[in-house]
C-alpha positions as CSV (number, residue, x, y, z in Angstrom):
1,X,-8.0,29.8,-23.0
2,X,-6.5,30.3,-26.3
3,X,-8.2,31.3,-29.4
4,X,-7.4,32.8,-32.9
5,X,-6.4,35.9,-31.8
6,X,-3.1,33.9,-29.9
7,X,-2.3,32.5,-33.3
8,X,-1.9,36.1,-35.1
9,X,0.9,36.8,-31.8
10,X,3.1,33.7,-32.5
11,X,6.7,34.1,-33.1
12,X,6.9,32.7,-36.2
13,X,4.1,32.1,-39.0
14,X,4.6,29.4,-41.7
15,X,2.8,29.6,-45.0
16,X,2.8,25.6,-46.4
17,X,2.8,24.5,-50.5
18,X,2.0,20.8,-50.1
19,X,2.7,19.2,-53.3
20,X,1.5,16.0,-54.7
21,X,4.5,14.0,-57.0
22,X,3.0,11.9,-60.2
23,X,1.8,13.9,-62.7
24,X,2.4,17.3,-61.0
25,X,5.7,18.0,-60.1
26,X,7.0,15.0,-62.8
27,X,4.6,15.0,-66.2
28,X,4.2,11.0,-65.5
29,X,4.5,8.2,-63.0
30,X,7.8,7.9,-61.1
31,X,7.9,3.8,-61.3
32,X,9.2,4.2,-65.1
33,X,13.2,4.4,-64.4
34,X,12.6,1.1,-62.3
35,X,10.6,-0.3,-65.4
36,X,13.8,0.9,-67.8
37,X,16.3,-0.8,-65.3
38,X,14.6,-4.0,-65.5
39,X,13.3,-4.0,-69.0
40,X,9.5,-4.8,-67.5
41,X,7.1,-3.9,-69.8
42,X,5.3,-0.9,-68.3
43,X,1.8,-0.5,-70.1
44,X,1.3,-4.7,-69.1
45,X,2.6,-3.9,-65.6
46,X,-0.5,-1.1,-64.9
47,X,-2.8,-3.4,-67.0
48,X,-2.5,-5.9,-64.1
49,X,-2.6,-3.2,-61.7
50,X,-5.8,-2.2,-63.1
51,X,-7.2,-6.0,-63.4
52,X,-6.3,-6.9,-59.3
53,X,-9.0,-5.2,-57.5
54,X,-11.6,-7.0,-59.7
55,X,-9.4,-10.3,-59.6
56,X,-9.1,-10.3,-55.5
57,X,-12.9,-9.6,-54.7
58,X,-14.2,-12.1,-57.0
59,X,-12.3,-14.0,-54.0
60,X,-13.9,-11.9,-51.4
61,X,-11.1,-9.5,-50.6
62,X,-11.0,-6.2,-50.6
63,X,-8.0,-4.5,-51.8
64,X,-6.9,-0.7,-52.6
65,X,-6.7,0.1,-55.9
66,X,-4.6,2.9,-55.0
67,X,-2.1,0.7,-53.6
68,X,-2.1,-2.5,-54.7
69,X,0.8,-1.5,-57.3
70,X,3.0,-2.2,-54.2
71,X,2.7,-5.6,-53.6
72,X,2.4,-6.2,-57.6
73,X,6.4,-4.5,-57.7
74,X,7.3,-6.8,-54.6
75,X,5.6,-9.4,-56.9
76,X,8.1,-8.9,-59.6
77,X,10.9,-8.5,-57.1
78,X,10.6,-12.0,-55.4
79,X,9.6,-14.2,-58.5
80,X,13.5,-12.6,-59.6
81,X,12.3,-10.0,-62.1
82,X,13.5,-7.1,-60.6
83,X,16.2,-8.9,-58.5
84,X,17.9,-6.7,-56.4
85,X,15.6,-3.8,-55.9
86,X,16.8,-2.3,-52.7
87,X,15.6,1.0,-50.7
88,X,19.4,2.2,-52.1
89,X,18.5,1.2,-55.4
90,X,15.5,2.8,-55.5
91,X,16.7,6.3,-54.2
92,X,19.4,5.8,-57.3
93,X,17.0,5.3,-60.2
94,X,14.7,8.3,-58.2
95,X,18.0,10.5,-59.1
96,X,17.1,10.1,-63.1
97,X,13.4,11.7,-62.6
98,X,12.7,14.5,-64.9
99,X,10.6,16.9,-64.0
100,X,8.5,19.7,-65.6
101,X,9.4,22.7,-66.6
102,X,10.1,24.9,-63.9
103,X,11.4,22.7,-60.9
104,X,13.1,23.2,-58.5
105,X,14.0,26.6,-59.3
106,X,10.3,27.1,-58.7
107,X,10.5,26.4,-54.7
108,X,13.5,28.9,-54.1
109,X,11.1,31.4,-56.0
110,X,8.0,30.8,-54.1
111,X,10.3,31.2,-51.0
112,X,11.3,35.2,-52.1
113,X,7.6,36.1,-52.1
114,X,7.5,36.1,-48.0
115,X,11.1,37.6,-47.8
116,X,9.4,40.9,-49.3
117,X,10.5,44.0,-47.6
118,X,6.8,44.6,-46.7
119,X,6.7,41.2,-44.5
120,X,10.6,41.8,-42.8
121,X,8.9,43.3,-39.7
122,X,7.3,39.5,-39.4
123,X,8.6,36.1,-39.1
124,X,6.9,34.4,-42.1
125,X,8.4,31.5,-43.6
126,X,7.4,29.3,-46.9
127,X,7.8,25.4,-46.5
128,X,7.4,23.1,-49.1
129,X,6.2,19.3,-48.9
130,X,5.6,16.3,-51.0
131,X,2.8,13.9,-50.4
132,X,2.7,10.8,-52.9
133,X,1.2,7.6,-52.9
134,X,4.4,6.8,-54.8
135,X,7.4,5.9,-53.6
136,X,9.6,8.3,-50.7
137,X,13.2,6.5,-51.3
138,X,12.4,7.6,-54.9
139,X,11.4,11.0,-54.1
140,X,14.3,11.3,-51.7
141,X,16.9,10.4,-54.4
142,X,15.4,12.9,-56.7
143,X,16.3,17.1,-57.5
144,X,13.8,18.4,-55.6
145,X,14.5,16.4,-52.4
146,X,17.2,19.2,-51.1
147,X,14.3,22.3,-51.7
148,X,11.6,20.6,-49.4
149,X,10.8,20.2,-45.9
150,X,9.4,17.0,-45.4
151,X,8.3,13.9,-47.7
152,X,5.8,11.7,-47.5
153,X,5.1,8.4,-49.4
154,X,5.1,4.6,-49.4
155,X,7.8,2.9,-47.6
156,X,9.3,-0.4,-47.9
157,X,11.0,-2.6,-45.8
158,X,13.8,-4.7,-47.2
159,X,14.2,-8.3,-45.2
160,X,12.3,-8.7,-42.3
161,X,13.3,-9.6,-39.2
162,X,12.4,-13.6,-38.2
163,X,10.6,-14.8,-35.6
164,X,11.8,-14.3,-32.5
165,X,14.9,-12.7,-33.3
166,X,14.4,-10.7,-29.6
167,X,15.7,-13.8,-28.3
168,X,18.4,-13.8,-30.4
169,X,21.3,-11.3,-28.8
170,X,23.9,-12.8,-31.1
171,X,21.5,-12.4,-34.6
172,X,23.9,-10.5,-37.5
173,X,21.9,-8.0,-39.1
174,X,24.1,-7.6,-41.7
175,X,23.2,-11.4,-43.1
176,X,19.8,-9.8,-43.8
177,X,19.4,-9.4,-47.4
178,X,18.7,-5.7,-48.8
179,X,16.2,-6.2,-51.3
180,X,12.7,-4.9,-50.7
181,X,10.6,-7.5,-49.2
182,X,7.5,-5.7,-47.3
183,X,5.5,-2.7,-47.3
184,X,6.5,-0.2,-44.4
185,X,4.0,2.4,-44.9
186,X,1.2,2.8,-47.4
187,X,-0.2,5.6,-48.5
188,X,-3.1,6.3,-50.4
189,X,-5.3,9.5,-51.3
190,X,-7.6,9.4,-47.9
191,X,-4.2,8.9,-46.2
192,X,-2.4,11.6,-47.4
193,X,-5.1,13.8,-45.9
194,X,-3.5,12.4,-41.9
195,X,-0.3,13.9,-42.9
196,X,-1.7,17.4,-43.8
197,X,-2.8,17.2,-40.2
198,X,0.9,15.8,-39.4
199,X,2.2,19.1,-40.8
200,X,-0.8,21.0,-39.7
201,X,0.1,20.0,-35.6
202,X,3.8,19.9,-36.2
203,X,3.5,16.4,-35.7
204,X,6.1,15.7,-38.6
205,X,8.5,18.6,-36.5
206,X,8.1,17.0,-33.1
207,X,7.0,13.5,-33.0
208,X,6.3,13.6,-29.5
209,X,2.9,15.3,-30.3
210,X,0.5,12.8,-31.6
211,X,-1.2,13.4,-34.7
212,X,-4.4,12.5,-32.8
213,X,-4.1,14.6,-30.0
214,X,-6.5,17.3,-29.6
215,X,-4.3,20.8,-30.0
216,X,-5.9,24.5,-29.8
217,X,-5.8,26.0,-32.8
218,X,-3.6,28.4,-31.7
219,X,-1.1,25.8,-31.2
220,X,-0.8,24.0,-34.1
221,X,2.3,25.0,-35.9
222,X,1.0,25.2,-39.7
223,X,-2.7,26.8,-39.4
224,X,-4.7,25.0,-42.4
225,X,-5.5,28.3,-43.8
226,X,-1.7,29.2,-44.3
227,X,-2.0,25.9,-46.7
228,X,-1.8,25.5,-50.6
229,X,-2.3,22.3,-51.7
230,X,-1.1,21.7,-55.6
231,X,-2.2,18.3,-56.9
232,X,-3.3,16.5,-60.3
233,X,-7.2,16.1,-59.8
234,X,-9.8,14.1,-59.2
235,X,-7.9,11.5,-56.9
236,X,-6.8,14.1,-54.4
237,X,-10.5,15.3,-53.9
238,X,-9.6,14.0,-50.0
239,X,-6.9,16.7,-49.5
240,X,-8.7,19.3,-51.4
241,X,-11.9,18.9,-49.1
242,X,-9.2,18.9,-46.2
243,X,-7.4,21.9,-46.9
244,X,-9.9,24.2,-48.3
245,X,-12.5,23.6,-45.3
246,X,-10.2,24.5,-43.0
247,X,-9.2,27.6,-44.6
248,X,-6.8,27.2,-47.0
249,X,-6.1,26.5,-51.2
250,X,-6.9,24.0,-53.7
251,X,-4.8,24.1,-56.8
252,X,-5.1,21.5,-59.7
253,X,-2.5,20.6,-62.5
254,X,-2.9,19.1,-66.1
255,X,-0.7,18.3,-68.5
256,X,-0.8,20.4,-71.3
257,X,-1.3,18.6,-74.4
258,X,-3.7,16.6,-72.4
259,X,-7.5,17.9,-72.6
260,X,-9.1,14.7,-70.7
261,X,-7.1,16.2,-67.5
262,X,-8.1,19.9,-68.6
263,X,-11.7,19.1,-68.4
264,X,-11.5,17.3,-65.2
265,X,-10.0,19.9,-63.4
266,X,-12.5,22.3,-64.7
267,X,-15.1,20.0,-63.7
268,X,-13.6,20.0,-60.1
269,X,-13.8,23.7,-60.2
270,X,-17.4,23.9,-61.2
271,X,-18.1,21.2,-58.4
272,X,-16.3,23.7,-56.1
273,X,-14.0,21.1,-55.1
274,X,-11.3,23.4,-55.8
275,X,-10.0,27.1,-56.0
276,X,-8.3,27.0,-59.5
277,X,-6.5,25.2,-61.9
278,X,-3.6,25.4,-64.4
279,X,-0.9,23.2,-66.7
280,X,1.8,21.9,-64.7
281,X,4.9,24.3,-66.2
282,X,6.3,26.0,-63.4
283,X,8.0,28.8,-65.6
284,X,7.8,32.2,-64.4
285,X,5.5,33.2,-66.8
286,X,3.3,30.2,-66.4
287,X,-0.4,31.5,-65.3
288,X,0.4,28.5,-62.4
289,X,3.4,29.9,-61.1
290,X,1.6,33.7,-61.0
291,X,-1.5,32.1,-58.9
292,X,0.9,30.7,-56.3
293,X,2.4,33.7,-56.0
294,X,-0.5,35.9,-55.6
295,X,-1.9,33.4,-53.2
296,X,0.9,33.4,-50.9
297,X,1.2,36.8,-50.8
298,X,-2.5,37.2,-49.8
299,X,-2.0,34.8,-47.0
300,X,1.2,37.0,-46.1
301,X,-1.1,40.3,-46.3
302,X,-3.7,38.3,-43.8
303,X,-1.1,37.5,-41.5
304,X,0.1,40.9,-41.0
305,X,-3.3,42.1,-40.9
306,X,-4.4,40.0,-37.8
307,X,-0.8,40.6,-36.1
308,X,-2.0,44.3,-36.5
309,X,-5.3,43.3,-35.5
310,X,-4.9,41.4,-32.4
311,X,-2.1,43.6,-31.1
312,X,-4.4,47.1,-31.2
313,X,-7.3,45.1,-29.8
314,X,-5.0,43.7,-27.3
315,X,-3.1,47.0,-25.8
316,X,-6.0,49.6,-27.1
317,X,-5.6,52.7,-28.4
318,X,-3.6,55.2,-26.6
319,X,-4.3,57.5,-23.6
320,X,-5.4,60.5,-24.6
321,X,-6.0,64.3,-22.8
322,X,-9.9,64.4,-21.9
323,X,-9.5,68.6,-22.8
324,X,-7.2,70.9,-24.3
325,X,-5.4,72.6,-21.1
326,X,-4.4,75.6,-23.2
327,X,-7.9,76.3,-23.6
328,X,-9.2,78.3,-20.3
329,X,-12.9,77.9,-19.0
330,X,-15.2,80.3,-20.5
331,X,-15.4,83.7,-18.5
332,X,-18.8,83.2,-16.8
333,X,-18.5,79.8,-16.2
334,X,-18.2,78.3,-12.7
335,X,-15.7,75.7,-11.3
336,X,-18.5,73.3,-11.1
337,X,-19.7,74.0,-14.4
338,X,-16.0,73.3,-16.2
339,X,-15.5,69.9,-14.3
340,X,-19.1,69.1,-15.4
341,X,-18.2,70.3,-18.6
342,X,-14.9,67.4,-18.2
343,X,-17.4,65.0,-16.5
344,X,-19.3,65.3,-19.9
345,X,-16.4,65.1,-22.2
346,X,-15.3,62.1,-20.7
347,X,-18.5,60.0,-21.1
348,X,-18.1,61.7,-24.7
349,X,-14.9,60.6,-25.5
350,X,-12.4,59.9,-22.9
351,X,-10.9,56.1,-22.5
């Protein structure tokens, strides 16, 4: 049976910065270049975000407040407002995201921390990943989308299939319109934590292994311990619990010029919900980007500490001679007494 100690011998160990997207990597909310393209008024558009969840369950129905933005957008998109919007166009107005200061050089520079000459003897590698409750197409059209390893968000799908189209060997997809029309995936803040464990099993690598599937810790292919997790506050409480009772960090962001977010990341920090915070610049001399850094680097110093670990408790220490044969027996001492003298040493010392 496999335990920790298999984990410090694997071939290769991967370190993990998960990222969240609004308001961490981007200083706001990634809808606005789809509110610009279609001259929606954005402040009303959240206002009725905000109003739904109270609307719908004076109805009796329960809805997320996290998510129910999506079906508002596919709201706007059928009744003609935003006429058009396609997964394609989305991943276009994703390309005219601005982010803060600092990204994506930041994720090439995270990645030189494990190349250090004091980790070559090792196969460590840094991965990067987004997990949003906003949208992937736009996350996917956007700079960073080349620097990271995997992205996860909401999903939509543009026209559905009809009834019984299985029946139908002769149906031409390409008469199906492209503009968004359901929701493909949804993900809100307890979600995201099912795709740290996606990453955590390797899951997201090899989707043969199922992200319920009960895997030795030795086998998973991201250990939670090896995992930061860099998020905007109080929302992403979830992921923080996640990640830092299995081991690993909890980093949150504000914006600077922002003290409402200051205060409730240091409220989540005396709540011990997470490890530290900092402003979302990503500069090298931001006190964010030096934490990350330090951070990884510890986990790279752990890492080669259990390899070293588990490989001298695995071979042992060295054979060694149980006396020195240049030394003779003393003059007036018997044959039996110098092997009882060796018999001795050896219950002293010898292996």
């Amino acid at each position: 049976m496999k335990n920790d100690a298999d984990a410090s011998l694997r071939q290769t160990h991967i370190i993990a910065c998960i990222w969240d997207f609004d308001k961490t990597l981007i200083k706001g909310y990634m809808q606005t270049p789809i509110f610009k393209e279609y001259n929606i008024d954005e402040k009303l558009f959240w206002r009725e975000v905000n109003l739904l969840p109270e609307f719908y369950k004076s109805r009796g129905i329960r809805v997320s407040p996290e998510t129910v933005y999506l079906n508002h957008l596919l709201s706007f998109v059928k009744s003609g407002y935003m006429n058009g919007l396609s997964n394609a166009k989305l991943r276009e107005l994703g390309g005219r995201l601005e982010f803060c200061d600092g990204i994506p050089d930041l994720f090439a520079d995270l990645r030189s921390v494990v190349r250090a000459p004091a980790y070559s003897k090792l196969d460590i590698r840094l991965e990067h990943y987004i997990v949003s409750t906003g949208l992937a197409e736009m996350i996917r059209g956007s700079a960073v989308a080349k620097y990271v390893d995997g992205i996860f968000g909401c999903e939509f799908i543009e026209e559905p299939l009809p009834p019984y189209f299985s029946r139908q060997p002769e149906f031409d997809l390409s008469t199906l319109s492209a503009q968004i029309n359901q929701i493909g995936v949804m993900v809100d803040n307890t979600i995201k934590t099912r795709f740290i464990f996606e990453i955590n099993k390797g899951t997201n690598k090899n989707p043969a292994i199922d992200v319920n599937a009960r895997i030795l810790e030795a086998d998973r292919r991201v250990p939670i311990k090896n995992m930061i997790y860099i998020a905007d506050g109080p929302s992403d409480v979830p992921v923080f619990s996640v990640v830092r009772n299995g081991g690993g960090k909890a980093f949150a962001v504000y914006t600077p010029d922002r003290r409402s977010e200051f205060e409730q990341n240091d409220m989540l920090l005396e709540n011990g919900r997470i490890d530290a915070y900092g402003p979302n610049v990503y500069t090298p001399e931001s006190s964010t980007v030096m934490w990350l850094k330090m951070h990884i680097q510890r986990i790279c110093d752990r890492i080669v500490k259990e390899v070293s670990q588990t490989i001298e408790e695995r071979t042992g220490r060295a054979p060694r001679h149980l006396h020195n044969p240049a030394t003779p027996p003393k003059k007036n001492q018997s044959p039996k007494q110098s092997e009882l003298s060796l018999f001795k040493g050896a219950q002293r010392g010898g292996d």
